[in-house]
C-alpha positions as CSV (number, residue, x, y, z in Angstrom):
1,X,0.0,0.0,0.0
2,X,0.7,3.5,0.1
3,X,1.3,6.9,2.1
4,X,-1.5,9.4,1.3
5,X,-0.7,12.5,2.9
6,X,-3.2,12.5,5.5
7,X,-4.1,15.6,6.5
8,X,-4.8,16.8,9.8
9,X,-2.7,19.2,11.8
10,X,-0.2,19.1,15.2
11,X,-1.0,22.2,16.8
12,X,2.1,23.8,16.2
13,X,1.3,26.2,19.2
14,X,-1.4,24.3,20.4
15,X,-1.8,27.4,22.9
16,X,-0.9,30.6,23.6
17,X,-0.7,31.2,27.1
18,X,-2.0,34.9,28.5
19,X,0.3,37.7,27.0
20,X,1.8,35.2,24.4
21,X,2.5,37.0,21.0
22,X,2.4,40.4,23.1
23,X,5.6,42.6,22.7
24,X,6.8,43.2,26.5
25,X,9.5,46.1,26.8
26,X,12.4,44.0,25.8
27,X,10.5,43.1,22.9
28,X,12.3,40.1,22.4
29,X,12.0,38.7,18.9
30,X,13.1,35.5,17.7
31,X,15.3,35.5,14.4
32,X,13.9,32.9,11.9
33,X,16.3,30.0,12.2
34,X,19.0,29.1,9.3
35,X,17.9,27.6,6.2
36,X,14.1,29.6,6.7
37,X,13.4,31.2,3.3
38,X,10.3,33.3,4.2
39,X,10.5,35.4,7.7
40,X,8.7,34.3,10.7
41,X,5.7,36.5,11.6
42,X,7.3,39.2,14.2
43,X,4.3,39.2,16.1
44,X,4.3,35.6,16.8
45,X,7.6,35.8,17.9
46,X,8.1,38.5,20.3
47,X,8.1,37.3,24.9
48,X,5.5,39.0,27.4
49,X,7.5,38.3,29.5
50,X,11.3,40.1,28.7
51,X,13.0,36.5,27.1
52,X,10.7,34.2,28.0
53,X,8.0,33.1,25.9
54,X,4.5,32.1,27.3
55,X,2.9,29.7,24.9
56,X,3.9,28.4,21.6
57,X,7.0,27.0,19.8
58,X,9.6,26.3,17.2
59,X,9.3,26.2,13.6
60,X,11.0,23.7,11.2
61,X,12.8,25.5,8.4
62,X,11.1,23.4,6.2
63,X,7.6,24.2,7.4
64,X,8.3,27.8,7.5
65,X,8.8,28.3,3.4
66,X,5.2,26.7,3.2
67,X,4.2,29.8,5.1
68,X,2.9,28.2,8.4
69,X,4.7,30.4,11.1
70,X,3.3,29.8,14.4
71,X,4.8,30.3,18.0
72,X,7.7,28.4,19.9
73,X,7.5,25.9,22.6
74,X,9.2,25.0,25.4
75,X,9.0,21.7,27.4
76,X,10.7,20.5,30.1
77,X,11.3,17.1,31.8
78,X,13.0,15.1,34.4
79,X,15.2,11.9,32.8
80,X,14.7,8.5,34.0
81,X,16.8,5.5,33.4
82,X,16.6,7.3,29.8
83,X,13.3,7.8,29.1
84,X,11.5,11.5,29.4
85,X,8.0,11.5,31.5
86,X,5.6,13.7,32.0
87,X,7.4,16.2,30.0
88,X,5.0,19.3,29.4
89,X,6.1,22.0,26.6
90,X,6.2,25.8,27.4
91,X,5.6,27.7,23.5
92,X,5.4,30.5,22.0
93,X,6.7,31.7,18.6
94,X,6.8,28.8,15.7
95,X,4.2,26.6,15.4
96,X,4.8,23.4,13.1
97,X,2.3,22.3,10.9
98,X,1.7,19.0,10.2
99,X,1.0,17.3,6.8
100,X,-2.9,16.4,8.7
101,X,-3.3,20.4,9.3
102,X,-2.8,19.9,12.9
103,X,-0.3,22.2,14.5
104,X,2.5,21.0,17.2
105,X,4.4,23.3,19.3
106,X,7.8,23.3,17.2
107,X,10.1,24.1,20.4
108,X,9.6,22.3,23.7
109,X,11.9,22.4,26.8
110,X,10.8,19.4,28.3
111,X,9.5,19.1,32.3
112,X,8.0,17.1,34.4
113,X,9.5,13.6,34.9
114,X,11.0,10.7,33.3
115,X,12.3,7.2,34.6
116,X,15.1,8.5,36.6
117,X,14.6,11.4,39.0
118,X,10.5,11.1,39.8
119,X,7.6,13.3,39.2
120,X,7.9,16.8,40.1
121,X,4.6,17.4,40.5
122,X,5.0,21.4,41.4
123,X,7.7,22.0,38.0
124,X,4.4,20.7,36.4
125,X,2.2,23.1,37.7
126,X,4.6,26.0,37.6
127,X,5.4,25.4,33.9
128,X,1.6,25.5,33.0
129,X,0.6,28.4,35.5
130,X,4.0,30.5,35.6
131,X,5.8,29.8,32.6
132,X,2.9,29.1,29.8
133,X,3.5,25.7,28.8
134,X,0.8,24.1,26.8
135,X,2.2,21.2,25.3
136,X,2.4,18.1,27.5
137,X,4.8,15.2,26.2
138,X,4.4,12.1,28.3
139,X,4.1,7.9,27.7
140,X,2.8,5.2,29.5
141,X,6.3,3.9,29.8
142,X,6.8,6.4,32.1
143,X,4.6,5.5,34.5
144,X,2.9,9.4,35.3
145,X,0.0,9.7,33.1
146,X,-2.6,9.6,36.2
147,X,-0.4,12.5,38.1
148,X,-0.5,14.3,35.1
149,X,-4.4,14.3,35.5
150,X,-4.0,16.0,38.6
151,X,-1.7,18.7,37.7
152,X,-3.5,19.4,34.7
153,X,-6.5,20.3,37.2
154,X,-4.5,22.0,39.4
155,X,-3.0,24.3,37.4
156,X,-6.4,25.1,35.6
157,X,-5.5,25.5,32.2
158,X,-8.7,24.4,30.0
159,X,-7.8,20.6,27.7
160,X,-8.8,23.0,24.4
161,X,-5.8,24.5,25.3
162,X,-3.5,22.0,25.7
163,X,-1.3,19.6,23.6
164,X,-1.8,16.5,24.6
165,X,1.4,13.5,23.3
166,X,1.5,10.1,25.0
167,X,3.1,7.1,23.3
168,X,2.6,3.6,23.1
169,X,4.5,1.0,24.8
170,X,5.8,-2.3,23.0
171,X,3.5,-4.4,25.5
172,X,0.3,-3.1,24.0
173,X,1.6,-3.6,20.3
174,X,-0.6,-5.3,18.1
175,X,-4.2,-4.2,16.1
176,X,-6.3,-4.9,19.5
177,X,-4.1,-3.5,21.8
178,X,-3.2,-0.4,20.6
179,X,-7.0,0.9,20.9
180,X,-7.4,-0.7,24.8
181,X,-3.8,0.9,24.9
182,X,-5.1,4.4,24.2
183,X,-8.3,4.3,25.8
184,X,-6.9,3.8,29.4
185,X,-3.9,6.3,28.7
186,X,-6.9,8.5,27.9
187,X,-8.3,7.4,30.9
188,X,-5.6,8.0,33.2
189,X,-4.6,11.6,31.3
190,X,-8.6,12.7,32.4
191,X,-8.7,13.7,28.7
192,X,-11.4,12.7,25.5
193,X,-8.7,12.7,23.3
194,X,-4.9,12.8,22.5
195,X,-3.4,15.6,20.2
196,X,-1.0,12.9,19.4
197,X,-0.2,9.6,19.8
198,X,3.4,8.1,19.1
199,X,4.7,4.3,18.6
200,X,7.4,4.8,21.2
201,X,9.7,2.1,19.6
202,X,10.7,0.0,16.6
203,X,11.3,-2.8,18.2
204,X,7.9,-4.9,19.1
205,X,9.3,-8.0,20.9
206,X,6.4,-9.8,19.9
207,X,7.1,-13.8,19.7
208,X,6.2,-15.8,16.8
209,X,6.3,-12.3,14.3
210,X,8.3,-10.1,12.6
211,X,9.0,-6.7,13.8
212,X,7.8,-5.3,10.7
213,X,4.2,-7.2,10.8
214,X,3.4,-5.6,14.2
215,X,4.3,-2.1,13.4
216,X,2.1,-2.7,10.4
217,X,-0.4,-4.5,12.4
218,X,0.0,-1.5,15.6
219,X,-0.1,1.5,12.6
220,X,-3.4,0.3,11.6
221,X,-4.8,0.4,14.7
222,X,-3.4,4.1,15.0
223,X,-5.0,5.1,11.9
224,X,-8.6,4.1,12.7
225,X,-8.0,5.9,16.3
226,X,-6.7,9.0,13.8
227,X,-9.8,8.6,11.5
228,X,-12.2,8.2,14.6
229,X,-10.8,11.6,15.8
230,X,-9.5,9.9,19.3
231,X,-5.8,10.7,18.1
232,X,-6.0,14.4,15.9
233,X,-2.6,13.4,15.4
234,X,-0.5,10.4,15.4
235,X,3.7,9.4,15.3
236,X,6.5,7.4,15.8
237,X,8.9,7.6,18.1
238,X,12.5,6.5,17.5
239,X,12.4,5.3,14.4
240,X,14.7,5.5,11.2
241,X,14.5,5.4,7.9
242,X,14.3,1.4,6.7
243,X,11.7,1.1,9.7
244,X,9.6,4.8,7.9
245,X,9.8,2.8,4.8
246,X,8.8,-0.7,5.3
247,X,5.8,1.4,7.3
248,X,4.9,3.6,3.7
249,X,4.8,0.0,2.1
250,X,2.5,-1.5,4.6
251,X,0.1,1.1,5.9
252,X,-1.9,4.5,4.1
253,X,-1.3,6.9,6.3
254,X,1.7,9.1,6.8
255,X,3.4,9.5,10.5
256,X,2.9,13.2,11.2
257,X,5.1,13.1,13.8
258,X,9.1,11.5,13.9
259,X,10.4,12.1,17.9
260,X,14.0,11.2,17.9
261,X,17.7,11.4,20.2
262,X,19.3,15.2,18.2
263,X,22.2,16.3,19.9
264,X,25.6,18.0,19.4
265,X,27.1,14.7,19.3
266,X,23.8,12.7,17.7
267,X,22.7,14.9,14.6
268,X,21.1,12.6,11.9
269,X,20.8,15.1,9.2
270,X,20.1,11.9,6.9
271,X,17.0,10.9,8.7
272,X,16.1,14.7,9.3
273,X,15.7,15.4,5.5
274,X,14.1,12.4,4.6
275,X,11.4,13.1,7.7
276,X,11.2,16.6,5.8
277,X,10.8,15.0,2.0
278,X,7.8,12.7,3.6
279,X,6.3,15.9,5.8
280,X,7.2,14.3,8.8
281,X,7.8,17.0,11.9
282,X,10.9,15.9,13.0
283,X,11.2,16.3,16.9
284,X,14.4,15.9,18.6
285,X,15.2,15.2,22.2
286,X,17.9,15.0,24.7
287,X,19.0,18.4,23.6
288,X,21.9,18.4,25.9
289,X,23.1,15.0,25.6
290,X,22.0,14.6,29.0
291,X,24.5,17.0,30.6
292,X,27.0,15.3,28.2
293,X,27.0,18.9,26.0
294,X,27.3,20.8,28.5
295,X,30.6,20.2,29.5
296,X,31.7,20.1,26.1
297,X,34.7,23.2,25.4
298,X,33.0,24.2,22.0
299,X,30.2,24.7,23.8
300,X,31.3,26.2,26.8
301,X,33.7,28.6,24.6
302,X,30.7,29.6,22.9
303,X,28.7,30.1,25.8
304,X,31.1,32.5,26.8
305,X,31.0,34.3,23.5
306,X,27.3,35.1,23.7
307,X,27.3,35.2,27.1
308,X,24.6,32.7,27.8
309,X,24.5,29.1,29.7
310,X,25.7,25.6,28.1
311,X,22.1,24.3,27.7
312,X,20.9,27.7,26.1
313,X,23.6,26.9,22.9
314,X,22.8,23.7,22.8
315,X,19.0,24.2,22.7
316,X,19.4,27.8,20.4
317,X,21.6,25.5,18.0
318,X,19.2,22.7,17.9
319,X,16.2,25.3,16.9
320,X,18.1,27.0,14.4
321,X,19.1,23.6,12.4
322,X,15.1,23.6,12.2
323,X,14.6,21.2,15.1
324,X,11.1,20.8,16.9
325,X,13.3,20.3,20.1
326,X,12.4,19.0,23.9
327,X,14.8,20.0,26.4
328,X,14.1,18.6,30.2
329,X,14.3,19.7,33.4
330,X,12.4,19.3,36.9
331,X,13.9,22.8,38.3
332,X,12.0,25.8,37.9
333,X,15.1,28.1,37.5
334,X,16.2,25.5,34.9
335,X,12.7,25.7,33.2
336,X,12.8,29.7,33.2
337,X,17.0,29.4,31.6
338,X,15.5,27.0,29.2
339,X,12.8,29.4,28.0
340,X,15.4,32.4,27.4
341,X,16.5,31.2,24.1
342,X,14.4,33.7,21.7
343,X,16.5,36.8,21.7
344,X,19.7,36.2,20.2
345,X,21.0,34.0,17.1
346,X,24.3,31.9,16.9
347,X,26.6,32.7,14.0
348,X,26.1,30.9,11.0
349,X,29.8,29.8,11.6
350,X,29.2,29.0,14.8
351,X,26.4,26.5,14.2
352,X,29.2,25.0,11.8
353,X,31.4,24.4,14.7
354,X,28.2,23.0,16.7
355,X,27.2,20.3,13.7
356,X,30.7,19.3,13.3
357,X,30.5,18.0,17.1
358,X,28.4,15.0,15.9
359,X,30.2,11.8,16.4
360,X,27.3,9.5,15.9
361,X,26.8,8.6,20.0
362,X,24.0,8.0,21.7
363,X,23.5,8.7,25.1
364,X,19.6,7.3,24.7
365,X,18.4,4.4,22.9
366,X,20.1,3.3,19.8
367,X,17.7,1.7,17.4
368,X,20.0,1.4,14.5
369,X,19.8,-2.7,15.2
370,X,16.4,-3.3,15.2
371,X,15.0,-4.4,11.7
């Protein structure tokens, strides 16, 4: 079969939060990142609140010369034993659009938990109430949907407003599955519906069949939930190229979403263009290599240069290569460092020096072995 271009849209700033596309005094604007042929709407682009940005998110190059500027986003996250939970997405200027019409926060500085470090139930609640997050990236492998129910309430920020991404873990793989799957990840989010649902990994462990029959098998499951309106949007997670392919052959519709490890050190610029050829928003975490980066004396030299923190290079670089990208932390001041990253622009030469750091290591999962 084949790969219609199902469309339906990420909410590329799936909310603005109070104040959001406001100039403030700094008036703060974001430059449109490298490679962007047509300029970002100014007014999408400038903080309420002097650097930070309250609602919204980053814009891939590619999505920008079709004319769909949007906000930025911001999410942050705690890590755990590798894996990102409960991370929730602050946005503002740059909003991706999706080949389904949907629109996903393009920048997201990750918060909340993962499987190392716990639930930080207040970073949760600060980053919706205090720092305008709207975009809430979380998975059932992590093991915080239901907290996220209550911190959602809590902070009183309406679900319309609100992007919603859970993914699916390999237990639940398979046609049947998948739908109980997303129902009780539903259930446990406190939510009708997800804004986008993502096959967290290639790899199905499934005995007696091949890894490429159960994605196949899983994918069309995710399309009826997509077609039924229970998932306006719906991904992978981790996945390259042979495993994109074998899933055009098999399935109909397009992956809107592609969520992998994009780093300094990890930068698959193969992978990210053929995610742009296929319309697939390319989202990239573990920004910072998990503290790997930030160590780093390229980046710490330029950190010096522009006179702003490690992580703020690494995630300024990682939005100006075009890079919906989700940065983590579970410390408000961390959060607040993460968000400044709108009003200033690394040297073209300079991002150079940044891509040239990529060494091909992982410091997540490596799927390059599964088939």
């Amino acid at each position: 079969m084949f790969f219609t271009e199902g469309h339906s849209r990420l909410p590329s700033i799936i909310v603005v939060g109070a104040g959001a596309g406001r100039q403030s005094a700094c008036e703060n604007v974001l430059q449109p990142p490298l490679g962007v042929a047509a300029p970002l709407g100014a007014g999408a682009l400038r903080s309420s609140t002097c650097g930070a940005f309250s609602g919204g998110l980053f814009l891939p190059a590619w999505l920008a010369s079709q004319g769909h500027f949007h906000n930025v986003q911001v999410v942050f996250g705690v890590e755990r034993e590798g894996y990102v939970t409960g991370t929730c997405a602050v946005a503002q200027p740059g909003i991706v659009q999706c080949s389904n019409d949907f629109k996903l926060p393009g920048v997201q500085q990750s918060k909340g938990t993962s499987h190392r470090g716990g639930y930080s139930h207040g970073a949760v609640v600060h980053a919706l109430q205090k720092c305008g997050i709207r975009h809430i990236d979380t998975a059932k492998r992590y093991g915080c949907e239901s907290l996220l129910q209550r911190a959602i309430r809590e902070s009183g920020v309406k679900r319309e407003d609100l992007w919603i991404t859970t993914k699916l873990w390999h237990s639940d793989y398979g046609y049947d599955n998948t739908k109980k799957a997303c129902l009780e990840s539903c259930e446990r989010l406190g939510v009708e519906y997800l804004d986008l649902y993502l096959i967290h990994w290639p790899d199905a462990q499934v005995p007696g069949k091949s890894n490429r029959e159960v994605r196949a098998e899983t994918w069309r499951a995710m399309e009826e939930l997509y077609e039924k309106g229970l998932c306006k949007s719906i991904g992978v997670s981790n996945f390259l190229i042979s495993h994109l392919e074998q899933l055009k052959e098999d399935c109909v519709i397009t992956p809107h979403v592609n969520q992998v490890e994009y780093h300094p050190f990890q930068r698959p610029q193969e992978l990210v263009d053929y995610c742009r050829s296929r319309n697939i928003v390319f989202e990239g975490y573990c920004p910072l290599a998990k503290g790997e980066a930030l160590t780093h004396p390229t980046v710490i030299q330029l950190a010096k240069k522009y006179g702003r923190t490690p992580a703020q290079i690494c995630i300024r670089w990682s939005i100006q290569n075009g890079i919906v990208t989700i940065p983590k932390s579970t410390r408000a001041e961390r959060v607040e460092e993460n968000c400044k990253v709108f009003d200033f622009t690394i040297a073209e030469d300079d991002v150079e020096i940044l891509n040239g750091m990529h060494d091909g290591r992982h410091v997540s999962w490596d799927p390059s072995f599964i088939v």
